[in-house]
CHARMM internal coordinates of N, CA and C (Angstrom, degrees):
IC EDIT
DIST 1 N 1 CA 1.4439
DIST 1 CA 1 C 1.5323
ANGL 1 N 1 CA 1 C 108.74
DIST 1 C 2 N 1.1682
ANGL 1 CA 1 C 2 N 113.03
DIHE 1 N 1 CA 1 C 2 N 131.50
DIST 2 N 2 CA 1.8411
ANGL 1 C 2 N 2 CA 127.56
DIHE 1 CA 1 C 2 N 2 CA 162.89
DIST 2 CA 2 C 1.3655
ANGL 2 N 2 CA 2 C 122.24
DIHE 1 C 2 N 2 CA 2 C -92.29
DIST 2 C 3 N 1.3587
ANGL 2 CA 2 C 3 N 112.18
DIHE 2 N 2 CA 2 C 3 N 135.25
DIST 3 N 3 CA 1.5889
ANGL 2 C 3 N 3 CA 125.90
DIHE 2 CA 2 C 3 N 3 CA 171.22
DIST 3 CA 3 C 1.4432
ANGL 3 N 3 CA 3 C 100.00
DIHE 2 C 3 N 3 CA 3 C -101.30
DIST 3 C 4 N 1.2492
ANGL 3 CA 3 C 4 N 107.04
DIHE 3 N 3 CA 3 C 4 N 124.36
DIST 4 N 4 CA 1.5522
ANGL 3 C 4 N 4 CA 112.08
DIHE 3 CA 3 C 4 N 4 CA 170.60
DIST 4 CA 4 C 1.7752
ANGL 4 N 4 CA 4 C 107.53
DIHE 3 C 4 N 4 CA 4 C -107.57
DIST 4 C 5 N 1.0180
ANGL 4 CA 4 C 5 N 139.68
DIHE 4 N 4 CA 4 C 5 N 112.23
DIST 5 N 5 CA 2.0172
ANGL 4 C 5 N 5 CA 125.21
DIHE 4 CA 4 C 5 N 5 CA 151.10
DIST 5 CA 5 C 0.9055
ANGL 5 N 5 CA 5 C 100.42
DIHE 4 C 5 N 5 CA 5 C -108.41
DIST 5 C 6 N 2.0413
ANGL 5 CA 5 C 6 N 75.97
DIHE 5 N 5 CA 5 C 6 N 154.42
DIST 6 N 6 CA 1.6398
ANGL 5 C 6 N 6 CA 95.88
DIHE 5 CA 5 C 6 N 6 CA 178.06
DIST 6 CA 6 C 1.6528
ANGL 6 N 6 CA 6 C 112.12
DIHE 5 C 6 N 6 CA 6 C -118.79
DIST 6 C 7 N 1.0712
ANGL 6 CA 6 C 7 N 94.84
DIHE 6 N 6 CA 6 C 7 N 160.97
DIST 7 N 7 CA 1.7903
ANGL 6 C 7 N 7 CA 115.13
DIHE 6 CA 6 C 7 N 7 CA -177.54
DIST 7 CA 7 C 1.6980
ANGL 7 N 7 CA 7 C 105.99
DIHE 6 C 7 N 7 CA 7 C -106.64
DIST 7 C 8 N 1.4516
ANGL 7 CA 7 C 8 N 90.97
DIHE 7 N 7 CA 7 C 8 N 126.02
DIST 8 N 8 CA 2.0923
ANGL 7 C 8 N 8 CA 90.02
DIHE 7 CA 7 C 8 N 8 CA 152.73
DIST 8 CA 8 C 1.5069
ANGL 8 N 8 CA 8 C 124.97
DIHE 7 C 8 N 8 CA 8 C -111.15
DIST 8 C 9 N 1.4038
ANGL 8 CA 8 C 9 N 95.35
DIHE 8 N 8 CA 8 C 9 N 121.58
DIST 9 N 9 CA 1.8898
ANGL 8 C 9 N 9 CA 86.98
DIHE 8 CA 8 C 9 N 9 CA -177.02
DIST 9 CA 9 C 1.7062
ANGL 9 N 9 CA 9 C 94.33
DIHE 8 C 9 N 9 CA 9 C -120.59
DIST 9 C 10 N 1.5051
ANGL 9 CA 9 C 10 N 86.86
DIHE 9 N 9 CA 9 C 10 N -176.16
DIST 10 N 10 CA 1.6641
ANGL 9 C 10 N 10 CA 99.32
DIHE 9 CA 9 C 10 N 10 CA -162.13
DIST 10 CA 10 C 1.7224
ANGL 10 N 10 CA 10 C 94.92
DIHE 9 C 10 N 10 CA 10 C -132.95
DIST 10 C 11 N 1.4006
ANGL 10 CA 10 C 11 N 110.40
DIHE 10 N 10 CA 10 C 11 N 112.88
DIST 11 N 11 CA 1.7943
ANGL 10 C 11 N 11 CA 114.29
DIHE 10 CA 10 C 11 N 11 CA 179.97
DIST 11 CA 11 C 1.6035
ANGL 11 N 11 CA 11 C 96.05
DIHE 10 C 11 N 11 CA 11 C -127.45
DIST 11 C 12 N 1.2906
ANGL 11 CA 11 C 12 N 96.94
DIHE 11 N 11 CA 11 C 12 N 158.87
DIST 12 N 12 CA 1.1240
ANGL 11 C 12 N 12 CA 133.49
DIHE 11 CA 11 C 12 N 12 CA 177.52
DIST 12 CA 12 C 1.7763
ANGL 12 N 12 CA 12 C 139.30
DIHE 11 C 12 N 12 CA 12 C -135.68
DIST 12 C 13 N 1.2526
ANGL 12 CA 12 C 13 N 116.65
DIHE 12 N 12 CA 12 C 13 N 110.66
DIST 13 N 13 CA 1.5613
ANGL 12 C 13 N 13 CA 124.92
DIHE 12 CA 12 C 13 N 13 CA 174.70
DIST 13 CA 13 C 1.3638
ANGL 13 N 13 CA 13 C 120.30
DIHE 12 C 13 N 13 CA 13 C -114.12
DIST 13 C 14 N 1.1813
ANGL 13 CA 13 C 14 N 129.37
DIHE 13 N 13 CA 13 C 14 N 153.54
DIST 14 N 14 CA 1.3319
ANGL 13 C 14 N 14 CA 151.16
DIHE 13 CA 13 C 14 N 14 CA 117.46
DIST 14 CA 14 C 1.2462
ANGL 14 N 14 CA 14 C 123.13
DIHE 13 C 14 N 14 CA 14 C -37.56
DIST 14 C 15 N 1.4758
ANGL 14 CA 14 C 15 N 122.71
DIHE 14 N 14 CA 14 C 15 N -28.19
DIST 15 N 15 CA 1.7080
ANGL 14 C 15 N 15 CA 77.29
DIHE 14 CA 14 C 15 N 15 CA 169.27
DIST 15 CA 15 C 1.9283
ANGL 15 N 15 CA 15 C 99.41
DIHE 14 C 15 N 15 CA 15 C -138.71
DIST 15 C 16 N 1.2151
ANGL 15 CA 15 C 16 N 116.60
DIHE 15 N 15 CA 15 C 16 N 74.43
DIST 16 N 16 CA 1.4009
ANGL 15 C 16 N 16 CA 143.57
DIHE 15 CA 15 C 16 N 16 CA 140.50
DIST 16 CA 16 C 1.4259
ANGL 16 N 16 CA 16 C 107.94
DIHE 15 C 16 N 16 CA 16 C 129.20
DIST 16 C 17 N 1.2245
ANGL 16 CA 16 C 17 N 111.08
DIHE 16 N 16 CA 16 C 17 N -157.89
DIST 17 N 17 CA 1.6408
ANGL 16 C 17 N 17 CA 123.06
DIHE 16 CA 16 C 17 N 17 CA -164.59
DIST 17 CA 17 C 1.6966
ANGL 17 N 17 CA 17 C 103.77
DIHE 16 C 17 N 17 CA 17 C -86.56
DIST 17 C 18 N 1.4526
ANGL 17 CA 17 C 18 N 107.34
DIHE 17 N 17 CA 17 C 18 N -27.63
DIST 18 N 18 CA 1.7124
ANGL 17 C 18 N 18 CA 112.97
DIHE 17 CA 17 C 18 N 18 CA -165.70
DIST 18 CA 18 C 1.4735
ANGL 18 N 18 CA 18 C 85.51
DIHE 17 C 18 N 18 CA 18 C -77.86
DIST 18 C 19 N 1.3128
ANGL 18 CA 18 C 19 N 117.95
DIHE 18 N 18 CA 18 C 19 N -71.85
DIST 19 N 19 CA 1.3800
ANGL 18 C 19 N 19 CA 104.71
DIHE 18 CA 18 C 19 N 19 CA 166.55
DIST 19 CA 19 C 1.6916
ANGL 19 N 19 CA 19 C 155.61
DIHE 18 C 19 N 19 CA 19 C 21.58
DIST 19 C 20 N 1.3043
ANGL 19 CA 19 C 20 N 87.08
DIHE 19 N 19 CA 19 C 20 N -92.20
DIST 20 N 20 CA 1.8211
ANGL 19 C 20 N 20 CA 114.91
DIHE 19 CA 19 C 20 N 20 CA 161.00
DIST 20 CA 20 C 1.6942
ANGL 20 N 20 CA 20 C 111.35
DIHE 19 C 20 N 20 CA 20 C -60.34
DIST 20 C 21 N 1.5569
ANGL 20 CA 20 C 21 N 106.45
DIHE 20 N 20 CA 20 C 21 N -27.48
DIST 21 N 21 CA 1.1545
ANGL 20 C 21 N 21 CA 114.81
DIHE 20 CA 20 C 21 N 21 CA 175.38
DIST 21 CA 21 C 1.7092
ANGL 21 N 21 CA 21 C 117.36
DIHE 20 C 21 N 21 CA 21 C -61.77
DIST 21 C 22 N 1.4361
ANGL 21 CA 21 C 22 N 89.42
DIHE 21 N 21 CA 21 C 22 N -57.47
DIST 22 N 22 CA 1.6500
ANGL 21 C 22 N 22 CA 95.32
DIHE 21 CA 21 C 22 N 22 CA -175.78
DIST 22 CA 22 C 2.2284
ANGL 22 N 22 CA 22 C 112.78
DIHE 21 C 22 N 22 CA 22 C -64.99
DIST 22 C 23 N 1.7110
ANGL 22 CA 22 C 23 N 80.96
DIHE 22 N 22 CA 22 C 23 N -30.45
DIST 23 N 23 CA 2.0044
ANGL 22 C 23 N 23 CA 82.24
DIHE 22 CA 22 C 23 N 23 CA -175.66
DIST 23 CA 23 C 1.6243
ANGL 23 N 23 CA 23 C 85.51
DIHE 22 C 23 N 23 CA 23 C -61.73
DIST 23 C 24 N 1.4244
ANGL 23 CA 23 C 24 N 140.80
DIHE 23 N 23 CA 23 C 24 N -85.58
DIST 24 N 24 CA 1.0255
ANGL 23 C 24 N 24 CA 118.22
DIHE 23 CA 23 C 24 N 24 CA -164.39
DIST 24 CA 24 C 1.8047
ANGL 24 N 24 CA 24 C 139.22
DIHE 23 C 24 N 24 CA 24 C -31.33
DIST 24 C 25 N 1.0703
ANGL 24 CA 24 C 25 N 101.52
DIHE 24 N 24 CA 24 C 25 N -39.57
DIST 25 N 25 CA 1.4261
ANGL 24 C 25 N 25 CA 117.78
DIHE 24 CA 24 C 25 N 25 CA 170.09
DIST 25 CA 25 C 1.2485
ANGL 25 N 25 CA 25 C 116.86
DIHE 24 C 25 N 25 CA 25 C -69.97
DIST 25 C 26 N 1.8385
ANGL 25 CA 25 C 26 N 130.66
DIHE 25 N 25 CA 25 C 26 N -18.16
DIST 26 N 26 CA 0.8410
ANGL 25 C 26 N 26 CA 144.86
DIHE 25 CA 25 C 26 N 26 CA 164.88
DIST 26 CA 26 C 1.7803
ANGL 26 N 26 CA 26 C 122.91
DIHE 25 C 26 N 26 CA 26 C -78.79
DIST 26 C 27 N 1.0565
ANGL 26 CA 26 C 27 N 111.21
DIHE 26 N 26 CA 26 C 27 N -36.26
DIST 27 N 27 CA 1.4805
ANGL 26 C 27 N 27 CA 133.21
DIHE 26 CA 26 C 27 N 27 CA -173.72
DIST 27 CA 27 C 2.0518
ANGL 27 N 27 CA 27 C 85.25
DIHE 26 C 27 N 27 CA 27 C -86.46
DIST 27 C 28 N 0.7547
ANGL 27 CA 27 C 28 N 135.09
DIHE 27 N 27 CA 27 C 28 N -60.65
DIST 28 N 28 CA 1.1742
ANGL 27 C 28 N 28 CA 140.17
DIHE 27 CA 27 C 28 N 28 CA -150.16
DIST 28 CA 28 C 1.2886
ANGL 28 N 28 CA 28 C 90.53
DIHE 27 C 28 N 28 CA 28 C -64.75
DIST 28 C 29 N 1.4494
ANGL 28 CA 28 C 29 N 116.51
DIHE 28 N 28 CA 28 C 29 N -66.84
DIST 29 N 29 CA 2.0162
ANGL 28 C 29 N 29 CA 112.28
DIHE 28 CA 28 C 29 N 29 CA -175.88
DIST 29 CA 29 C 1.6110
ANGL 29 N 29 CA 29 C 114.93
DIHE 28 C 29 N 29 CA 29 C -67.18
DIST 29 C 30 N 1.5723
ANGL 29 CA 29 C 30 N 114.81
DIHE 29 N 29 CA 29 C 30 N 12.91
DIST 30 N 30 CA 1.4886
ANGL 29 C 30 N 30 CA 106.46
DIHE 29 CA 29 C 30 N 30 CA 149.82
DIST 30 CA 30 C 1.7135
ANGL 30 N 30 CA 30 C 128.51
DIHE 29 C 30 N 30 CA 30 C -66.47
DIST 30 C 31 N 1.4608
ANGL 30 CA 30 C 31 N 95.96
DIHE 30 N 30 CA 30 C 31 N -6.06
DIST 31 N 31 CA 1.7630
ANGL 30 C 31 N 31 CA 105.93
DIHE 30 CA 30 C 31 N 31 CA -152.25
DIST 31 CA 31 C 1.1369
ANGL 31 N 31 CA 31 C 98.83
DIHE 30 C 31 N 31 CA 31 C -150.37
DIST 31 C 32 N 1.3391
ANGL 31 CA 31 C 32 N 137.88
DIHE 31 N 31 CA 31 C 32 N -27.19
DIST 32 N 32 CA 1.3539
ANGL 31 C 32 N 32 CA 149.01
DIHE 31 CA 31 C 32 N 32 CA -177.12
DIST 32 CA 32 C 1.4539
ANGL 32 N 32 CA 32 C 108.08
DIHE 31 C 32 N 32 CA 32 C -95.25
DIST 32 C 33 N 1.3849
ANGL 32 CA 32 C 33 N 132.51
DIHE 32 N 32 CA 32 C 33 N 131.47
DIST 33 N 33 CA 1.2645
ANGL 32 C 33 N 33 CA 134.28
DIHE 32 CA 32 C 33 N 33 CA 154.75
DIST 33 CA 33 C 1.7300
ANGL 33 N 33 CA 33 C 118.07
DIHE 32 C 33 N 33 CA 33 C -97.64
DIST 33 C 34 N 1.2334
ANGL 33 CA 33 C 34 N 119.99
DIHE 33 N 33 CA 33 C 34 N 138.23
DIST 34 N 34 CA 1.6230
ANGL 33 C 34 N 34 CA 126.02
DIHE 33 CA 33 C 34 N 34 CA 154.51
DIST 34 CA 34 C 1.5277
ANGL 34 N 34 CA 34 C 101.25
DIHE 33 C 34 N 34 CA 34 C 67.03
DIST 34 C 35 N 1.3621
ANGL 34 CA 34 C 35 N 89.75
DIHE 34 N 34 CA 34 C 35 N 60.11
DIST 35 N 35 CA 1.8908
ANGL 34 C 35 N 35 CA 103.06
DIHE 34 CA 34 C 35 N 35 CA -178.47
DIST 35 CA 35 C 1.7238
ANGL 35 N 35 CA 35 C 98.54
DIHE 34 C 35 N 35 CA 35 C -84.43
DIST 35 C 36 N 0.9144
ANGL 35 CA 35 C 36 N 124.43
DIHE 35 N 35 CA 35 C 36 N 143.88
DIST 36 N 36 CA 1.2666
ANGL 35 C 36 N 36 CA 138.35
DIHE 35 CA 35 C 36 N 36 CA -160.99
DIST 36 CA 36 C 1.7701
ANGL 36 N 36 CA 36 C 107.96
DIHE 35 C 36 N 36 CA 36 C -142.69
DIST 36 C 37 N 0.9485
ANGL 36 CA 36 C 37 N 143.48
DIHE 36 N 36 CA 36 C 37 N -2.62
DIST 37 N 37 CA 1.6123
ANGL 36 C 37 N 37 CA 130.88
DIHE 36 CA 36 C 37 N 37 CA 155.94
DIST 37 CA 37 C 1.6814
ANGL 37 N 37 CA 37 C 98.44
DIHE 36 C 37 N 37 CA 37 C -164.77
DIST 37 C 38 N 1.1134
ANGL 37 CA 37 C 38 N 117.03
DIHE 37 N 37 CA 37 C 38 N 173.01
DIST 38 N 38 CA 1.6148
ANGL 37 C 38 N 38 CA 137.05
DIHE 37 CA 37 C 38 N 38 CA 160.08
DIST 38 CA 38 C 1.6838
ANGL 38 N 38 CA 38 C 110.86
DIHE 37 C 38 N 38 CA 38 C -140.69
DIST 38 C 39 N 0.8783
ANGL 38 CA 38 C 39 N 95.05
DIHE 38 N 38 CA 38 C 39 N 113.46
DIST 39 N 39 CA 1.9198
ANGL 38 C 39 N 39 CA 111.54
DIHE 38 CA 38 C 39 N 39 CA 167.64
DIST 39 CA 39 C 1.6082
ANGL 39 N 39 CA 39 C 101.82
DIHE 38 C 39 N 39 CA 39 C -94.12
DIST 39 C 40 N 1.4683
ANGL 39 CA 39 C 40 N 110.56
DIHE 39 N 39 CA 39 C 40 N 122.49
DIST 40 N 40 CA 1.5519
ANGL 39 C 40 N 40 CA 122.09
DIHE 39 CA 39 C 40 N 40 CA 155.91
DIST 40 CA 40 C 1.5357
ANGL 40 N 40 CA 40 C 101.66
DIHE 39 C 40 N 40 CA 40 C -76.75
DIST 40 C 41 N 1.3549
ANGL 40 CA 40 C 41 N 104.50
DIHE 40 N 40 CA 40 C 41 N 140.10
DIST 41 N 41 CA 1.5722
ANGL 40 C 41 N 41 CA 125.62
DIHE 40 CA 40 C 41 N 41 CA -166.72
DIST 41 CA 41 C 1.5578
ANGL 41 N 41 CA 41 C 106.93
DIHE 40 C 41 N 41 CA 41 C -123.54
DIST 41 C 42 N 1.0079
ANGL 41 CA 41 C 42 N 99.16
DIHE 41 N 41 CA 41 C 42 N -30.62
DIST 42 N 42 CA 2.0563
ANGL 41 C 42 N 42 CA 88.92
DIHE 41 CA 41 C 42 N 42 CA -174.70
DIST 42 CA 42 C 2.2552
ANGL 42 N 42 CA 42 C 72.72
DIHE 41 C 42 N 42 CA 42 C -175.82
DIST 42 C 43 N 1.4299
ANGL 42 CA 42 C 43 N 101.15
DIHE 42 N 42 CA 42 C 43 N 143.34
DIST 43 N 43 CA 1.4579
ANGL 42 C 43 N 43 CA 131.05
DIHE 42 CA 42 C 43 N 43 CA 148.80
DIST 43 CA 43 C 1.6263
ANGL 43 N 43 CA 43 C 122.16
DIHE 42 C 43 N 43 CA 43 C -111.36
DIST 43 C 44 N 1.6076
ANGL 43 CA 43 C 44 N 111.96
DIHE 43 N 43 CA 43 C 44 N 148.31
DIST 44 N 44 CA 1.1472
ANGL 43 C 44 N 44 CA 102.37
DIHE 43 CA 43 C 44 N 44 CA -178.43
DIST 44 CA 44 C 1.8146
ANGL 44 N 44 CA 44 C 102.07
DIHE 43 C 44 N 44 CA 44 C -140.03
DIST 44 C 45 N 0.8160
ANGL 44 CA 44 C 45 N 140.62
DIHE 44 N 44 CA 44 C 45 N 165.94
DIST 45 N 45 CA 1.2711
ANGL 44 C 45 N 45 CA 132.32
DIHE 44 CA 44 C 45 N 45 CA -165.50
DIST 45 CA 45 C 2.0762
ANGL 45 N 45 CA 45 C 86.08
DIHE 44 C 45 N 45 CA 45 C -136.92
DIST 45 C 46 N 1.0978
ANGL 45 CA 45 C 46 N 104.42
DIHE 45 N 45 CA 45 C 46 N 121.14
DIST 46 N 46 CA 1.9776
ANGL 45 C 46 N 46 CA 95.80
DIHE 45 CA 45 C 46 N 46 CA 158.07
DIST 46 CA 46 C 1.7253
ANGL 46 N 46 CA 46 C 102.24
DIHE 45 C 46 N 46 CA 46 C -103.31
DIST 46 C 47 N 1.5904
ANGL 46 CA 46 C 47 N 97.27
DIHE 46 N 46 CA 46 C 47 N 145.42
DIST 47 N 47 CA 1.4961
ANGL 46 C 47 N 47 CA 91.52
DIHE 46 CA 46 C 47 N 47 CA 176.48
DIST 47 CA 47 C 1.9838
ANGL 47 N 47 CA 47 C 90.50
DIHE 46 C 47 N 47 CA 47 C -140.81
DIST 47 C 48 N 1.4505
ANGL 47 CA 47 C 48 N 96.79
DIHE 47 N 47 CA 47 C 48 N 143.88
DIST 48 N 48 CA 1.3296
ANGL 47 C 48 N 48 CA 111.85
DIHE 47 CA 47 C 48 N 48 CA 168.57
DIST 48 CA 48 C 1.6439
ANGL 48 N 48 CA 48 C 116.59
DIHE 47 C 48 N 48 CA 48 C -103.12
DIST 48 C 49 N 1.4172
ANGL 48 CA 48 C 49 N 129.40
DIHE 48 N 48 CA 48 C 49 N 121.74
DIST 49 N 49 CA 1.0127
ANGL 48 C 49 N 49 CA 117.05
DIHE 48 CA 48 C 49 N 49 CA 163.98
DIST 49 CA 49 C 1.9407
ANGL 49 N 49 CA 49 C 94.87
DIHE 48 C 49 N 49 CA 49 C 110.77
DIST 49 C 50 N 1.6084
ANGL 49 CA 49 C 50 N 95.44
DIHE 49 N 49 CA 49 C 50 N -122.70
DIST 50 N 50 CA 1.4549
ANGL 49 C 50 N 50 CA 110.87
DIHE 49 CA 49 C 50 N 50 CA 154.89
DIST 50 CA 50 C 1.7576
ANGL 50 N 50 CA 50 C 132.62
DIHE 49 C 50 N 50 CA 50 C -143.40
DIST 50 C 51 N 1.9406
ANGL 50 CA 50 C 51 N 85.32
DIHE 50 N 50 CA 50 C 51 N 33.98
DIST 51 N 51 CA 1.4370
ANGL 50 C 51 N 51 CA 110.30
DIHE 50 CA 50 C 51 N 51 CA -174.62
DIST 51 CA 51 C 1.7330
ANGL 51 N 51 CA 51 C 103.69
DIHE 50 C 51 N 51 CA 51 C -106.58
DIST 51 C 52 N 0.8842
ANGL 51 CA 51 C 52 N 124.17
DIHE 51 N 51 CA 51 C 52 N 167.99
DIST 52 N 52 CA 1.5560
ANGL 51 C 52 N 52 CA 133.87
DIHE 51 CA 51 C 52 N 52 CA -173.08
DIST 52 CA 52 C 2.0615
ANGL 52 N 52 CA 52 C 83.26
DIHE 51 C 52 N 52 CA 52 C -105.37
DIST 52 C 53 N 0.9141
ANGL 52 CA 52 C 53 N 105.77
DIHE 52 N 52 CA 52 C 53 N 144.77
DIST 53 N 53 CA 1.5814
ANGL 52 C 53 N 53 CA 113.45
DIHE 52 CA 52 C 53 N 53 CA 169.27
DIST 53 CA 53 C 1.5383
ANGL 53 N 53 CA 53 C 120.60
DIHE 52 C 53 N 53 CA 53 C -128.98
DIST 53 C 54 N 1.1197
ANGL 53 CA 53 C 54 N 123.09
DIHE 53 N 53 CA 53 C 54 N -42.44
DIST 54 N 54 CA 1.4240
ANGL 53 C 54 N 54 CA 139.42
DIHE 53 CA 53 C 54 N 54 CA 166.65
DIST 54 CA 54 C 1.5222
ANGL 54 N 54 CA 54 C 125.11
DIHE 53 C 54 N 54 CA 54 C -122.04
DIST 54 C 55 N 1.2224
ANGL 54 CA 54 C 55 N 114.72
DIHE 54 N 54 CA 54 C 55 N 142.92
DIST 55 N 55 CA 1.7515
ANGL 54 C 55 N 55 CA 111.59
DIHE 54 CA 54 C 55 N 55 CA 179.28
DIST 55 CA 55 C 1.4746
ANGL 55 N 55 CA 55 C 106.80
DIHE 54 C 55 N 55 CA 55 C -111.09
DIST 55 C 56 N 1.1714
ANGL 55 CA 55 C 56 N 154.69
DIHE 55 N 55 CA 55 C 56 N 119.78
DIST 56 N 56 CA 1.3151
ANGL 55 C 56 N 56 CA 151.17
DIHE 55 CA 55 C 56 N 56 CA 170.83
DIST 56 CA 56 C 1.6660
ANGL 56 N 56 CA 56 C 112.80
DIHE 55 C 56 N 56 CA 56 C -105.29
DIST 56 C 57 N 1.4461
ANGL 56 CA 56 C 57 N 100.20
DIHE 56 N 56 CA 56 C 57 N 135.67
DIST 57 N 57 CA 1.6185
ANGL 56 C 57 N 57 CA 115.87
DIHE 56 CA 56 C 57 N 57 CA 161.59
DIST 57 CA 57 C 1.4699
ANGL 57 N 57 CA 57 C 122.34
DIHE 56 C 57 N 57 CA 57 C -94.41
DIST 57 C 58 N 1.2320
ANGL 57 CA 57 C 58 N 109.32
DIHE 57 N 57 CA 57 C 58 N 153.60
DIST 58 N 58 CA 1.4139
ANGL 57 C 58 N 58 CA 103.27
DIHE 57 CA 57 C 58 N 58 CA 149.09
DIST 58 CA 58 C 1.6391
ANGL 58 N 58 CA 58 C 109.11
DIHE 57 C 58 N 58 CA 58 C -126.71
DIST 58 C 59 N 1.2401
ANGL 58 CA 58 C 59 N 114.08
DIHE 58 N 58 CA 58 C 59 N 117.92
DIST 59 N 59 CA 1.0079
ANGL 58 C 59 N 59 CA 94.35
DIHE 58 CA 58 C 59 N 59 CA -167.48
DIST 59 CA 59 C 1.7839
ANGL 59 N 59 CA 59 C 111.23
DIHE 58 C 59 N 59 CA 59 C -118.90
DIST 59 C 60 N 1.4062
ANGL 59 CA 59 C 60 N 155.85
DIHE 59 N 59 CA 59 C 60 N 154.27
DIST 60 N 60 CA 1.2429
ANGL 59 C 60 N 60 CA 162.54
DIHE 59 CA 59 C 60 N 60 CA 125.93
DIST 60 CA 60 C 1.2406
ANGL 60 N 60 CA 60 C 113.54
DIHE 59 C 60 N 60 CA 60 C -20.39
DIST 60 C 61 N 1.3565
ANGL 60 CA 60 C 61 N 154.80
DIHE 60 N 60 CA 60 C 61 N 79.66
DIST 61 N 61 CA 1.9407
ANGL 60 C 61 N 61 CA 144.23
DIHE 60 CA 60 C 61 N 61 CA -175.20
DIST 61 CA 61 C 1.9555
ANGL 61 N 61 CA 61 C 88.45
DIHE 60 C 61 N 61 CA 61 C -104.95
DIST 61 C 62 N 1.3035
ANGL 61 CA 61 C 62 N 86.49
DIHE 61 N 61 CA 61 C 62 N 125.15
DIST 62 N 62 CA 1.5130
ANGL 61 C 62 N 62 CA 112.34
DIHE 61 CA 61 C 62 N 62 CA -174.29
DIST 62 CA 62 C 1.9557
ANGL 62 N 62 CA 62 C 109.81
DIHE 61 C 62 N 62 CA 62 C -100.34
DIST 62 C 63 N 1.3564
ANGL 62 CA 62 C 63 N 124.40
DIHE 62 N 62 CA 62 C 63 N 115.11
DIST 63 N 63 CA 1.4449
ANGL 62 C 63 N 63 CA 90.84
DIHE 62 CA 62 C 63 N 63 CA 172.89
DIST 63 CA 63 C 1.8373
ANGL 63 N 63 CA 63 C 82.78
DIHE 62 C 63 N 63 CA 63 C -153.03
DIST 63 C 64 N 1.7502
ANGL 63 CA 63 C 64 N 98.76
DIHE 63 N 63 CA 63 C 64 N -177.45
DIST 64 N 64 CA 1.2725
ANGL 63 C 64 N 64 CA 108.17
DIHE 63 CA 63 C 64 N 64 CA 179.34
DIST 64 CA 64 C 1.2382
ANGL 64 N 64 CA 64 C 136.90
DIHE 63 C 64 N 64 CA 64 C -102.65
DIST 64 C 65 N 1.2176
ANGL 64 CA 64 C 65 N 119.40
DIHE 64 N 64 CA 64 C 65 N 140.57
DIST 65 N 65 CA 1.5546
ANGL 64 C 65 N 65 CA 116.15
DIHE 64 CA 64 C 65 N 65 CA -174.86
DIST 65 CA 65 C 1.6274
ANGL 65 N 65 CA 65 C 112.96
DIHE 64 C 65 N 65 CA 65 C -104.03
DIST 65 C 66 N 1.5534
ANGL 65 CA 65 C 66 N 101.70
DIHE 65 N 65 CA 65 C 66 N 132.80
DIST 66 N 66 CA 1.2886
ANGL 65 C 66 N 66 CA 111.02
DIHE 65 CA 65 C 66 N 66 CA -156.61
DIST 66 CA 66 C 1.9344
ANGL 66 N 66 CA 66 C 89.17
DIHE 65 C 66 N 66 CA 66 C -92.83
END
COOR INIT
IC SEED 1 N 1 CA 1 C
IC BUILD
């Protein structure tokens, strides 16, 4: 039998939503071992002016505990 938990973190890019996706997923396997999926949960775009400036995730990173 496997125990899987999950984590929600909150990343952010400049240059789109796939992006912020991967920094989170990236930041996460500094500390995380044997990550096994990411679910996007809510996107947010900040824009200054009438430019988009930052893209934010929130995303679910799912993995297993040995």
């Amino acid at each position: 039998m496997s125990v899987v938990k999950v984590i929600e973190i909150l990343a952010e890019s400049k240059d789109g939503f796939e992006a912020a996706t991967k920094v989170a997923v990236k930041e996460a396997a500094k500390t995380v071992k044997n990550i096994k999926s990411v679910y996007v949960k809510d996107m947010q775009a900040i824009v200054e002016g009438e430019e988009i400036v930052n893209y934010r995730v929130n995303v679910k990173i799912s993995f297993k505990v040995d």
